[in-house]
C-alpha positions as CSV (number, residue, x, y, z in Angstrom):
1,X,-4.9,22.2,-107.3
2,X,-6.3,19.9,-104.9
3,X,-7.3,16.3,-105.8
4,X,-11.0,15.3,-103.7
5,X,-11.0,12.2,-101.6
6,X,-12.7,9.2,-103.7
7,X,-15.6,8.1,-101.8
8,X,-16.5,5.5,-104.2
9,X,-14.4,2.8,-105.6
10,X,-16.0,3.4,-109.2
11,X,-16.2,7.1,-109.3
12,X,-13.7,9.2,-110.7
13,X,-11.7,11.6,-108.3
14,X,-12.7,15.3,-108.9
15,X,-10.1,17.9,-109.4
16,X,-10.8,21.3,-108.3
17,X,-8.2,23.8,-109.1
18,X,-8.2,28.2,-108.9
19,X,-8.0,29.8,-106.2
20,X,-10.3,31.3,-103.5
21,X,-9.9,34.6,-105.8
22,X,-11.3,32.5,-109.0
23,X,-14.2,31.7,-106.9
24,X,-15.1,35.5,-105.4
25,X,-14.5,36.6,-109.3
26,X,-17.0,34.7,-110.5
27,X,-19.8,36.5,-112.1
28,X,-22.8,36.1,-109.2
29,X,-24.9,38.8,-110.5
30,X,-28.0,37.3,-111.3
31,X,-27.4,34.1,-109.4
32,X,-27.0,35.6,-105.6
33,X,-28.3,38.4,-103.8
34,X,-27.5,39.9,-100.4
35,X,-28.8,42.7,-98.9
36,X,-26.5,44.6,-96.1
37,X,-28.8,45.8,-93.4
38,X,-27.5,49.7,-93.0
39,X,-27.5,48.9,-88.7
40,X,-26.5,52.4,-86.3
41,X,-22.9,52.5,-86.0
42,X,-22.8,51.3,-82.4
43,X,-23.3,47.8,-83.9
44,X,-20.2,48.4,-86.3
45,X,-18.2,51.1,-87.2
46,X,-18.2,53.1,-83.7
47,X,-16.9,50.0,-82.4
48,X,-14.0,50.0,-84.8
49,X,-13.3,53.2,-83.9
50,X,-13.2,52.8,-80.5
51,X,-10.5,49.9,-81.1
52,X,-8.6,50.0,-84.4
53,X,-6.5,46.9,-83.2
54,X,-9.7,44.7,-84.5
55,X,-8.4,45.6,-88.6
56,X,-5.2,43.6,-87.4
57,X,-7.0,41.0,-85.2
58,X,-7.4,37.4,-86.1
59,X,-11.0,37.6,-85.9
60,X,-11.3,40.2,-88.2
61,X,-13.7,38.3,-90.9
62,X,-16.6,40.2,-89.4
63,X,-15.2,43.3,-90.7
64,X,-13.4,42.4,-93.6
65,X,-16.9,40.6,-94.8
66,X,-18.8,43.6,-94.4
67,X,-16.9,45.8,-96.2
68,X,-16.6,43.0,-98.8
69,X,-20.6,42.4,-99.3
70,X,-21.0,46.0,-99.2
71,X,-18.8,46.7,-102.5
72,X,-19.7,43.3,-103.6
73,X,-21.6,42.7,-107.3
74,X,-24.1,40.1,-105.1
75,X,-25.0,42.9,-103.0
76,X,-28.5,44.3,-103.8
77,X,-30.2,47.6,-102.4
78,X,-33.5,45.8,-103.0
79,X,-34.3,43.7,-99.7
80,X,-36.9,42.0,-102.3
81,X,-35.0,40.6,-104.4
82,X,-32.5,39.4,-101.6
83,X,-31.8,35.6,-101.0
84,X,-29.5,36.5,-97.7
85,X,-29.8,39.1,-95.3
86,X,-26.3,40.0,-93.7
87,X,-26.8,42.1,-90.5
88,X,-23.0,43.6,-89.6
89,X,-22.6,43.3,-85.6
90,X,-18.8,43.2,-85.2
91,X,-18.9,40.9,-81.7
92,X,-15.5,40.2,-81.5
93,X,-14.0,43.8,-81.6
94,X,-14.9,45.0,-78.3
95,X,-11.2,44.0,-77.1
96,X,-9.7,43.7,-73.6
97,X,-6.4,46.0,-72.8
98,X,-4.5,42.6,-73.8
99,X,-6.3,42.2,-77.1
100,X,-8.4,39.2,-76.5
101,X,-12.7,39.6,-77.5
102,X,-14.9,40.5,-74.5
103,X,-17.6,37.2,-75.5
104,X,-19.7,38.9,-73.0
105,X,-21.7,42.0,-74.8
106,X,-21.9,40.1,-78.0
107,X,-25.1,38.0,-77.1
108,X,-26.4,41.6,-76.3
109,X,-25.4,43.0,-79.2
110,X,-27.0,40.4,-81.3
111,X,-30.0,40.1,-79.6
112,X,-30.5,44.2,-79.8
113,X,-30.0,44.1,-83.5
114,X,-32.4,41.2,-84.2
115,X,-34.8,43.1,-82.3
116,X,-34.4,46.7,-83.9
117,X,-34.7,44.5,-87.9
118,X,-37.4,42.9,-86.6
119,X,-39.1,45.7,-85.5
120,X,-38.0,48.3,-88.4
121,X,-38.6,45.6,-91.6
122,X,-40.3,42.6,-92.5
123,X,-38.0,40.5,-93.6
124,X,-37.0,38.7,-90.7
125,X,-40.0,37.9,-89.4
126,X,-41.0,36.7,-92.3
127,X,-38.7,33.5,-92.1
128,X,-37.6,34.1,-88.5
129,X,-34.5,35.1,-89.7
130,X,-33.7,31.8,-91.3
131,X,-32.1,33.9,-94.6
132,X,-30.6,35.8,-92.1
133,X,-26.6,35.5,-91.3
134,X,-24.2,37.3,-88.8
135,X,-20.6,36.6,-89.0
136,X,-19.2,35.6,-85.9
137,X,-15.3,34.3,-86.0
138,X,-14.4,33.9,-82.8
139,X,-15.7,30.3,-81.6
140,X,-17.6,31.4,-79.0
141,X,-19.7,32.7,-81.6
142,X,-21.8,29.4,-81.6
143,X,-22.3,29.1,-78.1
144,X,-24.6,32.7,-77.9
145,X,-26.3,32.5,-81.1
146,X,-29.5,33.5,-80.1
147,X,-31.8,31.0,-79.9
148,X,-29.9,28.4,-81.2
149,X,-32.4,25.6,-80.5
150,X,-34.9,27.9,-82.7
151,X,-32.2,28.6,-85.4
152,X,-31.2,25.1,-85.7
153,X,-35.1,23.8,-86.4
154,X,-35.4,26.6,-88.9
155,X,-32.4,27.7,-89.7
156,X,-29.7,27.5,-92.4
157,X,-29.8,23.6,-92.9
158,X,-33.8,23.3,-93.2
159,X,-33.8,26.1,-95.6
160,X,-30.7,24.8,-97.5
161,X,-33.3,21.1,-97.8
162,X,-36.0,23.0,-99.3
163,X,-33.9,24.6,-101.7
């Protein structure tokens, strides 16, 4: 369990206990939806393949959260009734001989498939991709989102206000 930080003298401390697996076996169906853009495998899996070492690597949340949302009882098949968009670039798994990321194709990579979902559905141009997410671990990630001043005026915060 772990006991909340009181941030006001008269309110009562909240306890939250579980575990991270209470949370992901929650019941979401019905509450959230995420549809998992089906991207060529040059964004993904041919990457993988070409480096295996990226299943053991630290920054291996882009590929364990893809194959999570893709089994995943939020996931829909319906991009209509989607609240999130997940589009599965792995940018951190094109690895040097030593095994560190190669930052420098990622901004590529993201920037080719924002342009072949853009171009191939609605949906993000729509909301300019502001229900749209990548998962980037490494924390470079930030520093090429594509543009970021863009995505910060319309982005995840805004559409997290109007909620």
């Amino acid at each position: 369990t772990f006991d909340a930080v009181q941030l006001h003298q008269n309110q009562p401390t909240e306890r939250i206990s579980g575990s991270a697996g209470d949370v992901l076996e929650d019941d979401p169906v019905g509450r959230l939806k995420v549809f998992v853009y089906e991207l060529p495998s040059k964004y993904n899996k041919k990457i993988l393949q070409k480096d295996p070492r990226c299943l053991a690597h630290m920054f291996a949340a882009e590929i364990f959260m893809h194959r999570f949302l893709i089994s995943s009882a939020v996931r829909t098949l319906n991009p209509e009734e989607a609240d999130w968009f997940y589009t599965p670039v792995y940018t951190t798994c094109d690895l040097t001989p030593n095994g560190l990321p190669l930052p420098f194709k990622s901004p590529r990579m993201m920037r080719s498939a924002i342009q072949l979902i853009s171009s191939n559905w609605p949906y993000w141009n729509r909301t300019e991709g502001a229900d749209h997410f990548f998962v980037v671990p490494h924390d470079f990630g930030a520093c090429f989102h594509y543009q970021e001043e863009k995505a910060i005026e319309r982005g995840i915060l805004p559409l997290l206000q109007r909620a």
